[in-house]
N, C-alpha and C positions, 0 to 999 in steps of 0.2 A: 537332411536327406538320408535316409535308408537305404541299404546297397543291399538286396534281393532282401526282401521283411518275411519271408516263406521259411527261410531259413534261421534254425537255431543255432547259432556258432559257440553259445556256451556248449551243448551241447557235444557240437561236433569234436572242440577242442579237449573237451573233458574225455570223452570218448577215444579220442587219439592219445592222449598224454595217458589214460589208463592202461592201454594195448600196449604203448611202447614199455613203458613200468612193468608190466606183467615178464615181457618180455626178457628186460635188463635184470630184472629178479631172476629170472629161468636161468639167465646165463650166470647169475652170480652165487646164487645159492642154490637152489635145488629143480630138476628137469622139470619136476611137476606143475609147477607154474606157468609152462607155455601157452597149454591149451584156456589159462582164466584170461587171457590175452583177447579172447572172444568177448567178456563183458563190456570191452570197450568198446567194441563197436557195434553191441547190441544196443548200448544204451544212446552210441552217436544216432542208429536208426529212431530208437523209440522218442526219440525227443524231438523228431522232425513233424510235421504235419498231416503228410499222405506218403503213402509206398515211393512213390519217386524219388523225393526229395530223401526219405530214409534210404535206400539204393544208395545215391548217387554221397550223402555222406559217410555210408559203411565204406565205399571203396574210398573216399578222400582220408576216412580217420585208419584205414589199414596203412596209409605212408608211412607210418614211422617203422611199422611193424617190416614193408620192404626193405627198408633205409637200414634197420639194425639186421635180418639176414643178410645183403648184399655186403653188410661190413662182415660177419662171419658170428654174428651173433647167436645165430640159429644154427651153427656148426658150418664145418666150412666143404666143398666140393674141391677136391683134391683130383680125381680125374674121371673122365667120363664125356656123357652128352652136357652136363650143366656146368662143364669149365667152358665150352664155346659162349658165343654172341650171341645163337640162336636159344642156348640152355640155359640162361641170362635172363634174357627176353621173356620164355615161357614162362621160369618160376614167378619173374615180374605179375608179368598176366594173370597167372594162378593164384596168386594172393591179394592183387587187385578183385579178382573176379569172387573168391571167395570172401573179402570184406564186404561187397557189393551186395552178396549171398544174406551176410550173415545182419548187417545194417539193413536189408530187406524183410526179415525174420522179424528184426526189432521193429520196427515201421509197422507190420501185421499186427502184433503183436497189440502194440497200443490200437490199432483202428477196432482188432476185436475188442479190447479190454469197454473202451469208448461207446463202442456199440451195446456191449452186453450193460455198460450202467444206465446206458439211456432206456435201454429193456426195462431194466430194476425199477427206473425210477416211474415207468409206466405204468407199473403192474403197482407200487406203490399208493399211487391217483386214483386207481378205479373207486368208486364207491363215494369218493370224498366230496365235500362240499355238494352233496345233493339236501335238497328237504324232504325231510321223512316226515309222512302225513299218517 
């Protein structure tokens, strides 16, 4: 038995484990490295089937990337609006939401890529296997 077949969990997982690595590299060596934290969860998107399913993996493979800012991976909030519950909550949401974004992007991505081969391979056929008199 198959537990949802719609979904690619190598992907997702590859995709998650890539983001959070990006991440732990950022903190460990050099800043630059935060924003390549985004190819994992483009690639959790593009390995899904339809837009949804890419969505709904972008924001599942952004957890780790939460998990290691909430530890202070990503610098830490010292005072203000985002030392409260409510400023907690947001940034939560904001990086869920922007995973969701960005595993959305990748999900497109492959539906154009898919489309434009099947183009290719159309335009490829014309002419072919007729009899020429």
């Amino acid at each position: 038995m198959e537990i949802l077949p719609d979904v690619n969990f190598k992907a997702l997982i590859f995709g998650a484990a890539i983001a959070g690595a990006f991440i732990l590299f950022g903190y460990q060596y050099w800043d630059w490295f935060y924003p390549f934290a985004a190819i994992g969860l483009l690639y959790a998107g593009y390995g899904q089937k339809d837009l949804l399913f890419g969505t709904v993996a972008g924001a599942f493979a952004s957890t780790p990337i939460l998990a290691l800012t909430l530890q202070g991976y990503m610098g830490t909030f010292e005072e203000g609006f985002f030392t409260t519950e409510t400023g907690i909550m947001t940034v939560a949401l904001i990086i869920l939401i922007i995973g969701a974004f960005v595993g959305f992007v990748g999900a497109w991505t492959k539906r154009s890529r898919v489309k434009a081969l099947e183009e290719y391979e159309k335009k490829q056929n014309i002419g072919k296997k007729k009899k020429k008199k």
